[in-house]
C-alpha positions in Angstrom: 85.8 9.9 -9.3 85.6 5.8 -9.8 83.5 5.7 -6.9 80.9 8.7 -8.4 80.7 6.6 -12.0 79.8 3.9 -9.7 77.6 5.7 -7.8 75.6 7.0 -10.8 75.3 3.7 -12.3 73.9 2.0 -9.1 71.3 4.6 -9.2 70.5 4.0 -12.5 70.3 0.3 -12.4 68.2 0.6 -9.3 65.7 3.4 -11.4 65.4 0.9 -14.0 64.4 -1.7 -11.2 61.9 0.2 -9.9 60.6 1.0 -13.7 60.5 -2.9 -14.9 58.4 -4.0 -11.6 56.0 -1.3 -12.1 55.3 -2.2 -15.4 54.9 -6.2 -14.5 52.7 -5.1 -11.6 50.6 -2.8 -13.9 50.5 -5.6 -16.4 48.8 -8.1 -13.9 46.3 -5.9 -13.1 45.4 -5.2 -16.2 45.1 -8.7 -17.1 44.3 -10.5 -14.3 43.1 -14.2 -14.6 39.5 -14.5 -14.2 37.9 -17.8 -14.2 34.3 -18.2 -15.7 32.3 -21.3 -16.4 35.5 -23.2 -15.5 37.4 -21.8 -18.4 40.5 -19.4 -18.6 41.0 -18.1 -22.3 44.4 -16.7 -23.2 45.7 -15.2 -26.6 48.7 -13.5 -27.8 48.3 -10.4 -29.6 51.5 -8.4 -30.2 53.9 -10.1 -28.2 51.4 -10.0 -25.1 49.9 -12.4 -23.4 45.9 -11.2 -22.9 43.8 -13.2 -20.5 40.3 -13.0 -22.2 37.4 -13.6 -20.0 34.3 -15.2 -21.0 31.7 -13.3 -19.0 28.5 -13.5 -21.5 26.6 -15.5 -18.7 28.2 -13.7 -15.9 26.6 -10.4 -16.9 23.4 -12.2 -18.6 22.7 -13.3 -14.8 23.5 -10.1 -13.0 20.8 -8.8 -16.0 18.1 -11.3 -14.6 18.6 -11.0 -11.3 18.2 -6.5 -11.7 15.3 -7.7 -13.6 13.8 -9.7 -11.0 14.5 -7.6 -8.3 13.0 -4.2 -10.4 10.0 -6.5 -11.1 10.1 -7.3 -6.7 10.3 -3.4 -6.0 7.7 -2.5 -8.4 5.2 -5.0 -6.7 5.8 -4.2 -3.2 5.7 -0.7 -4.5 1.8 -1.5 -5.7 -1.3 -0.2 -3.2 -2.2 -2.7 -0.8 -5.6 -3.2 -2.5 -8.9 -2.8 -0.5 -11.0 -2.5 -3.4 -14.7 -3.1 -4.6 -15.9 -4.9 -8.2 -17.7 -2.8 -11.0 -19.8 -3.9 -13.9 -19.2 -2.3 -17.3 -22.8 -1.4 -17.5 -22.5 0.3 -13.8 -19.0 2.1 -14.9 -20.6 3.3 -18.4 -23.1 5.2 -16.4 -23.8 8.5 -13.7 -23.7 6.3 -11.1 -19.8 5.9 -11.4 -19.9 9.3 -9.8 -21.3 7.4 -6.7 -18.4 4.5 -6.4 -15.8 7.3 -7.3 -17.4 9.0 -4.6 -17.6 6.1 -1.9 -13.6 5.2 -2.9 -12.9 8.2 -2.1 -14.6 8.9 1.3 -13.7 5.7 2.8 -10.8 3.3 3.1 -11.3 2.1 -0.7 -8.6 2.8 -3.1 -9.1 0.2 -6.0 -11.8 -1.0 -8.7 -12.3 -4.6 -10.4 -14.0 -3.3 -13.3 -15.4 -5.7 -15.8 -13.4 -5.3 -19.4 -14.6 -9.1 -20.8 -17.6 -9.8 -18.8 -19.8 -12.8 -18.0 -21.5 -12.5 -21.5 -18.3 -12.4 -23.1 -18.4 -9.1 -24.3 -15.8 -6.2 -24.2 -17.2 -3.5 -22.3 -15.3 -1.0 -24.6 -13.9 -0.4 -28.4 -10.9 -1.6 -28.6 -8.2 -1.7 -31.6 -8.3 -5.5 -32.2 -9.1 -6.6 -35.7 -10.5 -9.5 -33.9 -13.0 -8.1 -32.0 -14.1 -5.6 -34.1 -14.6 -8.0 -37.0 -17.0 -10.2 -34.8 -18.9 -7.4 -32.9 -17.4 -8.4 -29.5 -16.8 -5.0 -28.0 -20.0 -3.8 -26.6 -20.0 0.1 -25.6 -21.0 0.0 -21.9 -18.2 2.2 -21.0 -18.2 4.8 -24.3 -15.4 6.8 -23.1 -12.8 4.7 -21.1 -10.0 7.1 -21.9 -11.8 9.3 -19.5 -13.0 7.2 -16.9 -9.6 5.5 -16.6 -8.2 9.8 -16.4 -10.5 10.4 -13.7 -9.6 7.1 -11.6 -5.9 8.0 -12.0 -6.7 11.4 -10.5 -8.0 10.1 -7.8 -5.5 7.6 -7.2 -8.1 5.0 -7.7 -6.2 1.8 -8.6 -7.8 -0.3 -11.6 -7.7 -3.9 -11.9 -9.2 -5.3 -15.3 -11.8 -8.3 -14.4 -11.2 -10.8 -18.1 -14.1 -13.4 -17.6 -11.3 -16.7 -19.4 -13.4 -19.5 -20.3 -16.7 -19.1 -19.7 -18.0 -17.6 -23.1 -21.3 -17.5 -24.1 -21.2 -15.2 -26.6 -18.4 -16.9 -29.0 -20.8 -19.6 -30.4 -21.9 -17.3 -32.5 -18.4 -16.2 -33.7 -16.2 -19.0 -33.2 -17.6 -22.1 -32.3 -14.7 -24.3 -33.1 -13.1 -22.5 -29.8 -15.5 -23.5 -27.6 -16.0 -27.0 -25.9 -17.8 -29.9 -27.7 -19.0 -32.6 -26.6 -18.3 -36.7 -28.1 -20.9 -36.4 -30.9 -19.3 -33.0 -32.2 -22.4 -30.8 -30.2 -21.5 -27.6 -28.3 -20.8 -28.5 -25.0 -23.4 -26.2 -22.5 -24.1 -25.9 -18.6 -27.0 -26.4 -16.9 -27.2 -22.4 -17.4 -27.1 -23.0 -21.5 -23.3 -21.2 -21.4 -21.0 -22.2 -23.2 -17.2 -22.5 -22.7 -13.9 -22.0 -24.4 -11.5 -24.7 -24.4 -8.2 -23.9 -21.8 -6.2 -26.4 -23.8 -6.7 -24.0 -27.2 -3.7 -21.9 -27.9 -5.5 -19.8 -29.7 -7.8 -18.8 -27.0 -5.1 -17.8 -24.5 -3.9 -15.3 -27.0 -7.1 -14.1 -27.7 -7.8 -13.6 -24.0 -4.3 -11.9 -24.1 -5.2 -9.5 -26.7 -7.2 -8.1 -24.8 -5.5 -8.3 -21.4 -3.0 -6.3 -23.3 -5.2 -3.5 -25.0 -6.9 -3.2 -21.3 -2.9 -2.4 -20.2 -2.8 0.0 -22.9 -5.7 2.1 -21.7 -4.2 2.6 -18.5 -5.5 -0.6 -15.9 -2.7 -1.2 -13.2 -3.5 -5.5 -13.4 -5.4 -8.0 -15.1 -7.7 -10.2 -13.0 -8.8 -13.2 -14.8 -12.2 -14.8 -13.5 -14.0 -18.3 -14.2 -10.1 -19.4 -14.8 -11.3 -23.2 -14.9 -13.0 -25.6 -16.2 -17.0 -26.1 -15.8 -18.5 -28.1 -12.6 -21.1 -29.1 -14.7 -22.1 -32.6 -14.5 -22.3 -32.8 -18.3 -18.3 -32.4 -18.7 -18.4 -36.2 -18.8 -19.6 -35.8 -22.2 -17.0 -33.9 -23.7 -14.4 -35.1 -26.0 -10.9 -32.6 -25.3 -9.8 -34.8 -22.5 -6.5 -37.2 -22.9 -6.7 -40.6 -20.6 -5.4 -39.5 -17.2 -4.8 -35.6 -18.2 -4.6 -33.2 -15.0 -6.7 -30.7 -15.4 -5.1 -28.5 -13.4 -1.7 -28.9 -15.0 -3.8 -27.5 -18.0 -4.7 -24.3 -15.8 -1.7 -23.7 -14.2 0.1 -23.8 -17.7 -2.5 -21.0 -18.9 -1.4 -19.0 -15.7 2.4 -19.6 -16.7 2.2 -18.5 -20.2 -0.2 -15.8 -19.4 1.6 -14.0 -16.0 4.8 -13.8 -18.5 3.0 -12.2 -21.4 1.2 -9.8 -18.7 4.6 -8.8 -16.7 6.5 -8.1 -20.4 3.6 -5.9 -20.9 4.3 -3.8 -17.5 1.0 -5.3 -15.9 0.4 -7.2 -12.6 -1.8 -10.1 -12.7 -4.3 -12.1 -10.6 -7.0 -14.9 -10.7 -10.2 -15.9 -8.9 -10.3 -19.3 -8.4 -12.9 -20.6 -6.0 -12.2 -21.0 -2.1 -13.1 -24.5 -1.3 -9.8 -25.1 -3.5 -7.3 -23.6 -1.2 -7.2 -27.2 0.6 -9.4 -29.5 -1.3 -7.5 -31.6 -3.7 -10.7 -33.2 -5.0 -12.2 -29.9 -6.1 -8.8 -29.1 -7.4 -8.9 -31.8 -9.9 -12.5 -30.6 -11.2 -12.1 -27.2 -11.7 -8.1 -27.2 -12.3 -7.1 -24.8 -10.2 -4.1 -25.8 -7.8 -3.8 -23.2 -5.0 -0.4 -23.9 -4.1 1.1 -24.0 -8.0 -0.7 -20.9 -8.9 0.8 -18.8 -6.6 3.9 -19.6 -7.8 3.1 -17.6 -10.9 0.4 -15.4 -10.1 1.2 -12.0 -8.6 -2.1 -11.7 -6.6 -4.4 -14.9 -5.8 -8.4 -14.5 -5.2 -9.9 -16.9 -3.0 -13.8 -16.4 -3.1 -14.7 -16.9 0.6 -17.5 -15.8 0.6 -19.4 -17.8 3.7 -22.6 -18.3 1.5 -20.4 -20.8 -0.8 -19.1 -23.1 1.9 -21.8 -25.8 2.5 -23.3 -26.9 6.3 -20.2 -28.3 9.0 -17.2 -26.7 6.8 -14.6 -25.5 8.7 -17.1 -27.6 11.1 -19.0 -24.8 11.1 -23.1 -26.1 11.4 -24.1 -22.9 8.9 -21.1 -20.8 7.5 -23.0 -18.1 6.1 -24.4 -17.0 10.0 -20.6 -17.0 11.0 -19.1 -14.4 8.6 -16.1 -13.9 10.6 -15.4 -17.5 11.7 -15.8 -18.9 8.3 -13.4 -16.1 6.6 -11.0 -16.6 9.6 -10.9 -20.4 8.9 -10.0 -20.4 5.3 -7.4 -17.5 5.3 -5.5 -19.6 7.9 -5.6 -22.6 5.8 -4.0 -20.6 3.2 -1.5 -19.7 5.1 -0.9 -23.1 6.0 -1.2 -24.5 2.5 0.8 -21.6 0.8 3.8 -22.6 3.8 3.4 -26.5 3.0 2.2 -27.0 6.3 0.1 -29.9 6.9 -3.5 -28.3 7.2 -4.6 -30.3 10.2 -1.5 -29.1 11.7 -2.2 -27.1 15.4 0.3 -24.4 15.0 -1.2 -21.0 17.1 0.8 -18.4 15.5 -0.7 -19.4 11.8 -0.6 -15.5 10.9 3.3 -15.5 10.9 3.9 -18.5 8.5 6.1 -17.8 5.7 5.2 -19.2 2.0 7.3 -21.6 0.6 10.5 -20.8 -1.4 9.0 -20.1 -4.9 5.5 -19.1 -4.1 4.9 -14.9 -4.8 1.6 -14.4 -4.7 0.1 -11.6 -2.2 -3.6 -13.5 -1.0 -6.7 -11.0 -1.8 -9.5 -12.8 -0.8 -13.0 -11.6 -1.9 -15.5 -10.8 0.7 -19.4 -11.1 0.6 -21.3 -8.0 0.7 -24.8 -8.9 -0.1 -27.7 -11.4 1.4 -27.5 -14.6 0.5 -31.2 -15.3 0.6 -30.9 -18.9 -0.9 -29.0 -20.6 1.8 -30.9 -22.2 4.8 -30.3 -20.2 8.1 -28.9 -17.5 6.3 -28.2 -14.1 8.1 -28.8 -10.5 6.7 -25.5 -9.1 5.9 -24.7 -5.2 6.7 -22.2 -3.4 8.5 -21.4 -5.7 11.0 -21.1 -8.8 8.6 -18.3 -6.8 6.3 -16.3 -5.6 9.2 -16.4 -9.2 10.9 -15.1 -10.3 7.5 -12.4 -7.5 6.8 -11.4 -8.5 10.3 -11.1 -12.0 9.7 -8.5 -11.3 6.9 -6.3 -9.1 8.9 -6.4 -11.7 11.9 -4.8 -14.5 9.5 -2.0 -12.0 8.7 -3.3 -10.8 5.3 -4.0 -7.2 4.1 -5.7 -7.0 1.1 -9.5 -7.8 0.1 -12.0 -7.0 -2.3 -15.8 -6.8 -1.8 -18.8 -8.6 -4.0 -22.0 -7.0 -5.0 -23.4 -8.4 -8.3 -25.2 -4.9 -8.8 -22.8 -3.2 -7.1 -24.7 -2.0 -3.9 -22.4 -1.5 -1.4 -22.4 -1.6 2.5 -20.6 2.1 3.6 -21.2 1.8 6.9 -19.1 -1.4 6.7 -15.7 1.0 5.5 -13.8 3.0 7.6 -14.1 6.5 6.7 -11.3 8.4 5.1 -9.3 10.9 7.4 
């Protein structure tokens, strides 16, 4: 009988044990001790200790990084552009039909249409107090609701060309945004253009404006041309400059500020810039555009290689125009070179494999020449040949995107490969 009181109560005490340990063991993991930022926070709250953990930055970084690698899908996820540039005078009429036509027959599938053109007009209404205010929007393209519809249809992909600082038309609407020269005159070219001033804050929002509404009406990226400052030998006559200011800090700033506006907005972006840049520093500092530093922001860079451009023994080639292929093949590889921080007289074969550097994003779309540069000494006629030669070049340095050049948008077919 002594022996089954005994019995019960060691079974008892041994159940209540059990009970206590899992309740210490449920308690630590509930309230384990989590280190964050160095800290450990603990408070007592009914008798309790509670282990608090301070995990606002934690979670704000995992937030950034999603964000960053959504933004890294989406752009992978974007066409691998082989495309072909459009005036807004061309786009606003029948002969759309043709382009649509030739995209869709061929190995096109994109369109640099022009939305602020070389005039520095809009080539459509859009909602802008702004614009409308000061007559900018110019109806070239009267219904771009429709023509944008009808690209989309087709799975046409459309990149918005924004002429930046090269503005003729805003002397007569806003002077005070354009560049002056030391006696308080309007800066102009040799051309008679004038220019907006990259260091205005005003104009980058202005330009933005725009870049946004053009987002709005259903364009896929925002390319912006004439990003730079003029080559005109009468810049040393203008008065914006600071003692020892880098004009290409100024650019790539206006990239910065601009690629973050553009990606909040759901848009990619790009930029021309010219392609005696990509390892010139000299012509670097002139225009302001650093190949290497743009990338870093830009989601697609231009280089405009076209072989008429590059003058006698570049690329020590005697006449780069006659050697399409040669000349394109040449600069793509420096790219590749520059954009992987290798030394650009450096003799490594297998250029086409280089990786960029940690911190440069940009996909290289070089544009391609597809007229006759009848101006050039010893120039060639370009056709069919000339365009494939170039295409080539591109895909030899290890690239995969291009865009062609016509100024009135006469375009060699034979040069495309036909669509299957």
């Amino acid at each position: 009988m002594i022996l089954g009181v005994l019995h019960k109560k060691r079974l008892l005490c041994g159940i209540m044990i059990v009970f206590i340990g899992m309740l210490l063991v449920w308690g630590c993991q509930k309230t384990p001790e989590v280190v964050s930022s160095g800290k450990v926070f603990q408070a007592v709250e009914n008798g309790f200790d509670v282990r608090i953990e301070e995990n606002v930055e934690i979670e704000a970084s995992k937030k950034e990084e999603e964000e960053v690698d959504a933004a890294e899908l989406e752009m992978w996820s974007r066409p691998k552009v082989k495309g072909i540039f459009v005036t807004g005078a061309m786009a606003g009429t029948d002969h759309m039909e043709d382009l649509i036509s030739l995209v869709e027959q061929t190995e096109l599938n994109a369109m640099v249409i022009d939305v602020k053109n070389d005039e520095g007009r809009v080539t459509f209404d859009m909602d802008v107090p702004f614009l409308q205010e000061k007559g900018i929007c110019k109806r070239y393209i009267r219904d771009i609701q429709t023509l944008v519809k009808k690209c989309k249809e087709k799975n046409i992909y459309l990149i918005a060309r924004i002429v930046a600082f090269k503005d003729p038309y805003m002397e007569q609407v806003k002077p005070e945004w354009c560049v002056h020269n030391m006696d308080g005159s309007l800066f102009k070219d040799k051309n008679g253009m004038t220019w907006l001033d990259p260091h205005n804050q005003q104009v980058w929002e202005y330009l933005l404006d725009i870049a946004q509404e053009a987002l709005h009406f259903g364009f896929d990226e925002i390319q912006f041309d004439y990003m730079r400052f003029s080559t005109d030998s009468n810049m040393k006559y203008v008065d914006f400059e600071q003692p020892g200011e880098d004009r290409r800090q100024i650019i790539t700033e206006f990239v910065k500020y601009a690629s973050g506006k553009i990606h909040e907005a759901g848009g990619a972006v790009s930029a021309d810039v010219y392609g005696v840049v990509i390892d010139n520093s000299g012509d670097q500092e002139i225009v302001g555009q650093d190949y290497l530093e743009l990338s870093r922001y830009l989601d697609y860079i231009s280089p405009m290689v076209y072989p008429s451009h590059y003058g006698p023994y570049n690329y020590n080639i005697p006449i780069p125009d006659a050697e399409p292929y040669r000349l394109v093949l040449a600069a793509m590889q420096s790219s590749r070179k520059v954009l992987a921080g290798v030394p650009i007289n450096d003799g490594k074969e297998e250029l086409a494999s280089l990786e960029p550097l940690e911190g440069v994003k940009a996909r290289v779309r070089p544009w391609l020449q597809d007229f006759t540069a009848t101006w050039v000494k010893g120039h060639i006629p370009y056709g069919d040949d000339e365009i494939r030669a170039q295409i080539q070049a591109v895909y030899d340095a290890g690239y995969e995107e291009w865009i062609l050049w016509n100024a009135t948008n006469k375009y060699t077919d034979e040069g495309l490969m036909k669509e299957e």
